[in-house]
Each structure stands twice: as C-alpha cells, then as structure tokens.
C-alpha positions in Angstrom: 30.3 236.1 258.7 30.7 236.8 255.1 34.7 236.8 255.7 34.1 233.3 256.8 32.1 232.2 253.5 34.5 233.6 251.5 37.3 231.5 253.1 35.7 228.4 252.4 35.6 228.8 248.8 38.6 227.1 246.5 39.4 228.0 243.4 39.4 225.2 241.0 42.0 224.4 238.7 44.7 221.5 237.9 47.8 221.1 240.2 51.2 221.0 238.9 51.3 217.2 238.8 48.4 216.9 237.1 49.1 219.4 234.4 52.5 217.2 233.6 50.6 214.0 233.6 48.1 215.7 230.9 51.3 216.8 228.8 52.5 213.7 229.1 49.5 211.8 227.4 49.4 214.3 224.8 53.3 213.2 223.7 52.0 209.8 224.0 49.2 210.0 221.6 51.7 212.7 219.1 54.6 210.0 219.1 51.8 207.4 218.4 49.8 209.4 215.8 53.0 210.7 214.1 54.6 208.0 212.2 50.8 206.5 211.0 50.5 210.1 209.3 53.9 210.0 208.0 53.8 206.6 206.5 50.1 207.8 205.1 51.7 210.7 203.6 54.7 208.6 202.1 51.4 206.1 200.9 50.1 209.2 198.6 53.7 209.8 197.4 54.1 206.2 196.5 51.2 206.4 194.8 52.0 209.0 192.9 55.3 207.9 191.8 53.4 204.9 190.5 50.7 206.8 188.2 53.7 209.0 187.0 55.3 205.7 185.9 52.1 204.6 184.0 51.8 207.6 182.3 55.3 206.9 181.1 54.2 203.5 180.1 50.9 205.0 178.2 53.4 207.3 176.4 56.3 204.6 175.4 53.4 202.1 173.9 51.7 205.2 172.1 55.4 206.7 170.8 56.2 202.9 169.8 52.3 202.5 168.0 53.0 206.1 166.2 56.9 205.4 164.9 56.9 201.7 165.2 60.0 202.0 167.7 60.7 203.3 171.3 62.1 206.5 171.9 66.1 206.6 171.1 68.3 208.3 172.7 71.0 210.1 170.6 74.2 211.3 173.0 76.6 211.5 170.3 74.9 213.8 167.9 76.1 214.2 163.9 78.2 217.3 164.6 80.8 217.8 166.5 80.6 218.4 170.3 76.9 218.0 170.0 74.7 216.1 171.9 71.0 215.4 171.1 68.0 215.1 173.0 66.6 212.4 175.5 63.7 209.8 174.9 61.9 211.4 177.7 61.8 214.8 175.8 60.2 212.6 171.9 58.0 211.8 174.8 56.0 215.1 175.7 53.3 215.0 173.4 52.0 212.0 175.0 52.6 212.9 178.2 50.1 216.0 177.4 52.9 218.3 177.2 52.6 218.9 173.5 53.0 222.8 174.1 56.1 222.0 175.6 57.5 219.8 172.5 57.0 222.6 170.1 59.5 224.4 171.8 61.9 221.8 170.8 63.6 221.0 167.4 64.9 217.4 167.4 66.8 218.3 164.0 69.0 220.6 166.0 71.7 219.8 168.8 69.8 220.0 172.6 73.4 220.2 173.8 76.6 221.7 172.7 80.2 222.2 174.3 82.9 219.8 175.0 81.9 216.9 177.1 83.1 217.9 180.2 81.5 221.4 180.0 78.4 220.6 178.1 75.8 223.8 178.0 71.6 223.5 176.4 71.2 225.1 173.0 70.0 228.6 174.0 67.0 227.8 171.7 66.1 225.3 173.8 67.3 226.9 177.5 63.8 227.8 178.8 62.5 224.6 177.9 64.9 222.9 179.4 64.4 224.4 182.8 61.0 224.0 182.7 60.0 221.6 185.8 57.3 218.6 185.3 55.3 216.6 188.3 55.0 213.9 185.8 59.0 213.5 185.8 59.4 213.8 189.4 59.0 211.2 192.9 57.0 213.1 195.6 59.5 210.9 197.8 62.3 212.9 196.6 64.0 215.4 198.8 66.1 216.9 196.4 65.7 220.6 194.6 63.4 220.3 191.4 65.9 222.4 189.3 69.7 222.5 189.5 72.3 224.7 188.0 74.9 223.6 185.3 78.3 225.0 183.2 77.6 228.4 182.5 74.4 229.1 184.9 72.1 227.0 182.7 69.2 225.7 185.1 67.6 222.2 184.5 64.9 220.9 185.5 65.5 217.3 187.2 63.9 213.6 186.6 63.7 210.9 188.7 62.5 207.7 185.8 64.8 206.2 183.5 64.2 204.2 180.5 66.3 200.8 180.2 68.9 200.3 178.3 69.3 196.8 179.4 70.7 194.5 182.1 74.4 195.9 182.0 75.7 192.3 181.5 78.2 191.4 179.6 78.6 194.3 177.5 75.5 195.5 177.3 76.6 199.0 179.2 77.8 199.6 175.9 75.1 202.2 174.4 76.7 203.1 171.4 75.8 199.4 170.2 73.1 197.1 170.0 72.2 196.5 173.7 69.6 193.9 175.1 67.6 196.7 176.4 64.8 198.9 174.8 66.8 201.9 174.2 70.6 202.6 173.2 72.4 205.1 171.1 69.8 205.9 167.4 68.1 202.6 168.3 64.7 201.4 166.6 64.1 198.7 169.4 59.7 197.6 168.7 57.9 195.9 171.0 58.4 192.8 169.0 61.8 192.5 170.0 60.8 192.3 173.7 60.7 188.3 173.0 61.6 187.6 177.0 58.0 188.7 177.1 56.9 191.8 178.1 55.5 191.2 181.1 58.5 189.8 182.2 60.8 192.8 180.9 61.8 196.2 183.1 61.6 199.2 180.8 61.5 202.0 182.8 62.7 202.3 186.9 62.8 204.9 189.3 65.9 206.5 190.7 67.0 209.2 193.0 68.6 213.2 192.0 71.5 213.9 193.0 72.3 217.5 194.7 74.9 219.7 194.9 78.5 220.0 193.6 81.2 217.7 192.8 83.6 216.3 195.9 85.6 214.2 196.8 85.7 211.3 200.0 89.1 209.4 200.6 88.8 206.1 198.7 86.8 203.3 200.2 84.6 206.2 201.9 80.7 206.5 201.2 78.6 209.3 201.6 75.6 209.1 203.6 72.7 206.4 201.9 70.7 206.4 199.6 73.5 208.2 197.5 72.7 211.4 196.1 75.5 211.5 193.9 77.2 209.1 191.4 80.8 207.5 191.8 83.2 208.4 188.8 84.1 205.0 187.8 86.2 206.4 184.6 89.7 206.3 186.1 91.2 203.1 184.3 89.0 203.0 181.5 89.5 204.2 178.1 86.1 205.8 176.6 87.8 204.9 172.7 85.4 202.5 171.3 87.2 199.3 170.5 86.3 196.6 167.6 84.0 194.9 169.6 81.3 196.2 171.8 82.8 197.2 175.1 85.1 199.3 177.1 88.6 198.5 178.0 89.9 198.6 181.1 93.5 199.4 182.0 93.4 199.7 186.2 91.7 201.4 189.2 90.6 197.6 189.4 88.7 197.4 186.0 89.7 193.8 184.6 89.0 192.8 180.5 87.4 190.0 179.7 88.3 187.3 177.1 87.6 190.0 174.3 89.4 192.6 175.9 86.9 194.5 177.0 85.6 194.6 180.4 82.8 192.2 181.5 80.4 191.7 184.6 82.5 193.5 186.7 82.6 193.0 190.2 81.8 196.4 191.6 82.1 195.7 195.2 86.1 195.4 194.8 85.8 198.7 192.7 84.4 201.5 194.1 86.4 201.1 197.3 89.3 202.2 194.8 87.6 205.4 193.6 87.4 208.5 195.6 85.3 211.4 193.2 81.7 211.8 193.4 79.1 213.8 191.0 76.2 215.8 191.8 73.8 217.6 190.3 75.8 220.7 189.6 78.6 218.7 187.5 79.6 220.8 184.3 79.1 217.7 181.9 75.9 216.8 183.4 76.6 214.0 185.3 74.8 213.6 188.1 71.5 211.2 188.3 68.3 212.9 186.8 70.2 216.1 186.5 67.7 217.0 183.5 64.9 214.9 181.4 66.3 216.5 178.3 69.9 215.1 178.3 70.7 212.4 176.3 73.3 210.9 178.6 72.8 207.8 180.5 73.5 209.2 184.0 70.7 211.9 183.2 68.0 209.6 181.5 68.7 205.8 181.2 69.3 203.2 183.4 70.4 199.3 183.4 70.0 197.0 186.3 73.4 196.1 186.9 72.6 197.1 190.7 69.4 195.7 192.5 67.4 198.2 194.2 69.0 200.9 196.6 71.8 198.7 196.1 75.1 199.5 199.2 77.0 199.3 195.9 76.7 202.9 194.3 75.9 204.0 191.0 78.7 204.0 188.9 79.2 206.6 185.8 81.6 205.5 183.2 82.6 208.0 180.8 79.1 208.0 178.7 77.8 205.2 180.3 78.0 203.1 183.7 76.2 200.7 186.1 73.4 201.9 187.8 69.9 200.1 189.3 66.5 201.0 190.9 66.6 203.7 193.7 63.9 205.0 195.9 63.2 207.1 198.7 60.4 204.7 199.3 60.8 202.2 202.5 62.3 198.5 201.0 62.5 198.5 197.3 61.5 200.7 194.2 59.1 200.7 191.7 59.6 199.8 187.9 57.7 199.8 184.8 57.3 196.2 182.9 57.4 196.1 178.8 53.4 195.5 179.6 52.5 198.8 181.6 52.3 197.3 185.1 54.0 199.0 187.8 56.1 196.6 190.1 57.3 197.4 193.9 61.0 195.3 193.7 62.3 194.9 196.7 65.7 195.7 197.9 66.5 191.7 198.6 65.6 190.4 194.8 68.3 188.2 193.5 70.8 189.8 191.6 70.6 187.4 188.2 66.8 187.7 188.6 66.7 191.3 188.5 69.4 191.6 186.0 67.4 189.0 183.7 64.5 191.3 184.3 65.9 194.2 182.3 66.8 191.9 179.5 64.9 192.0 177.2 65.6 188.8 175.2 68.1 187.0 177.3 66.0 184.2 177.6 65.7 183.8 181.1 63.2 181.4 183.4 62.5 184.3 185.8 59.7 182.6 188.2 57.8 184.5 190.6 59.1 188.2 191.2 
C-alpha cells in the first residue's frame, strides 16, 4: 500500500521547454531595459559635460572682470624654442583649482624643445600631469593622461576656447583673429559686438589616443576621429606680410593675397595620408594637455560643423578644426553669454561659422 502512495506523487518542477521560454523573456526585458539605461547613463554624462562648460564660462567672465581681457594664449614664447602656457591653465583659480595655479609660473616657459619634440618645464611636469573632471567629457572613451617626447605624462582636455570662425584668414593665431583668443591677445567682452549671445567661445571636442600612423591617402580611420590629419605638407609655416599661410601644393590654393583662404577641405584631406594622436612628440594631438599653448591642444575655430565627416585638420601651429562629441547628434558649446548650446551635426556651415565670429556681423536667426 504505501509503495502505491508513493508512486502517485510527482515531483514538481519546470520542464525543459518551459525553462527556455522563461530565459527567453528575461532576454526580452534585458535587450529592452538595456539601451533606456544606457541612453540614461549617457543623459548624466551629457549633463556633466554641460556644467563643466559653465564653469568654464563662470571662469572666462570672472578672468575677463579681473584683467579686463580673456585669457591669451601665448605659443610662441619670448625665448627661443619656448612655448608658454594655455588660457585654460590663467584659468585655475577660478575654476577652484587655485592650489594648483601656484604651482605654475606664467613668467617662465611651460614648454621648451624644438617644435617637433616639445617637453614641459620640469618645474612645471607634475602639474602638468595632474588630471581635472572639470577639463574632461564623461562621454569620452579615451585615457585621462597620455605620454609625450621624453616620457612626460599629460593630463588631457576635451573644451577649447575659440579662436574664431577660421574664415578667411582668421586660422591665422599669430594675428588679430575674429575670435576671443589668439597669440598675446587682450580680446574684452566689448569686442564681442556680434553679440554675445550669439558668439561661440568655448566648444567641446574629442582626445585623441595613441601614436602617430599612417593610412594610404584618401583613407579614414574609424569615426568620430580620434586623431588629427597633418594638413602641413604644402604649406609653408613662415609668416608672410599679411595675415595668412601660403600654400604651395598637396591641394592648398592662395587666395588673391597669396595666402590661402576658405579652403575647401573635402578635396584636401583625401590628398593627405599622416595622422596624430595623443602620443605625438610636438604635442599634436586634440586635448593632448590643458596646459599647452598650441591650438590642436587648447583652441578651436569652427571651420568644421559638429562631428564634421571632414577631419580636423592641424597646420603647422594652427589648422581647421569644429565641435566634436561622443554625445548622439551634435555637441555642446559655450555662447559669449554663459549658455550652453546642444548644435546639432546638420547646422548650416556659414551659420555655424558666423557663430564663432565674433564681430563678423552676421544675421544668424534661430540656432
């Protein structure tokens, strides 16, 4: 009798098939549930990289309320293969990094070396290396700090202070150019007369990573770009009577004045074949440091619209560069007023190239 009662009990459990049809829901609901917590993670970052741009706006106005002027930036320094120091670093003490500023001398050469092999005043070294949030997108993939000529370790940056619309020959740095910052400049708020609610002063970019290489010409790496193309074959970096670089082939064309003007990149960089990352002995990778002077370290134009299919292009000291993010559509940028702006990728070209002019004129409209 009791063999009998114990044959008619079952064990419960779940079958096979109805094991797989639970695991299969529970993909379901991950693949749902995965991209809304992705796209709420990249929300935070975005957010982020916008405060860290209003801090940056807080700090220009109070630098420019203190000295009357924007920060300058100062690449070729008074001695001989010197370089000085970038606007971002006169920045610190407002960006409540005052401790770090006293480390720094602005009397003295940040960089020294030839211009291909540039290395940080030792004085200076540990500073330099020193990494801030406030300098960085959370969006950003790349390594915080990078290593230059000689071992020196940087510490990277991902927002650059305008130096204009790259028009005409505004890419020019070492004059007068129609953006807030160029080479010993005492731009003032005043001079933002294009308004400056209407004038880009700061955008967002990406790092580049890794060592110089080379693609065959006409070759891109993989988007968004995390290096710069070396535009400088067929220009001469001598400056010329008039503000401007001349050109001389590898498709750069001079102007009426004999210097090159509004150059059409996209029949360019198909000619050019060497690329620069963050590990480039003169420093000339984007954001490669927020102490370095250079304009492929520190300073932008917006030559390019926003993650531009047209790469960054360095030019001996200078180049043509735009917005980039790792944020979905567009990047953000910093108006002459403190408002942070989202541009998206499709803005038209003259409008966003008249929105880093600062006194160009323009009838920008709605943006």
């Amino acid at each position: 009798m009791a063999s009998f009662k114990q044959n008619k009990i079952r064990k419960r459990g779940f079958t096979l098939i109805e094991l797989l049809v639970v695991i299969a829901i529970i993909a379901i609901l991950i693949a749902l549930l995965l991209p809304a917590v992705q796209q709420a993670r990249e929300a935070a970052r975005r957010t982020q990289c916008k405060n860290n741009l209003k801090q940056f706006g807080l700090a220009l106005h109070n630098y420019e309320g203190t000295f009357g002027m924007f920060p300058m930036t100062n690449a070729q320094n008074y001695l001989p293969n010197t370089q000085g120091f970038s606007p971002q670093a006169r920045l610190l003490p407002y960006m409540e990094q005052a401790n770090l500023q006293n480390l720094l001398d602005f009397t003295q050469p940040a960089f020294t070396g030839p211009f291909n092999a540039l290395v940080p005043n030792p004085q200076f070294a540990s500073a330099f290396a020193t990494p801030l949030q406030v300098m960085l997108c959370p969006s950003d993939p790349a390594e915080t700090q990078n290593t230059g000529a000689g071992g020196a370790v940087y510490s990277g940056l991902n927002y650059m202070i305008s130096y204009g619309s790259g028009t005409n020959a505004n890419y020019d740095l070492r004059w007068r150019t129609d953006g807030i910052c160029y080479e010993n400049s005492n731009a003032k708020i005043r001079d933002i007369t294009d308004g400056t609610s209407n004038t880009v002063i700061m955008s967002e970019s990406i790092r580049s990573v890794g060592a110089d290489f080379t693609l065959a010409a006409g070759t891109l790496p993989k988007f968004n770009y995390q290096a710069t193309l070396n535009g400088s074959s067929g220009v001469s970096a001598a400056r010329q009577p008039v503000q401007g670089l001349a050109g001389s082939g590898g498709g750069w064309v001079n102007g009426p004045a004999g210097v090159i003007n509004n150059p059409d990149l996209a029949t360019i960089w198909p000619m050019k074949s060497t690329w620069r990352g963050a590990a480039s002995a003169a420093l000339r990778g984007r954001g490669t440091s927020w102490a370095h002077s250079g304009a492929i370290s520190t300073l932008t134009n917006g030559y390019n619209t926003p993650n531009s299919k047209i790469p960054d292009v360095v030019i001996h000291f200078t180049g043509f560069f735009g917005p980039r993010s790792w944020h979905v559509g567009g990047a953000q940028v910093l108006l002459g007023d403190g408002a942070v702006k989202f541009l998206s990728d499709n803005i038209d070209t003259v409008l966003h190239r008249g929105m880093h002019s600062r006194n160009g004129g323009e009838v920008l409209g709605e943006f």
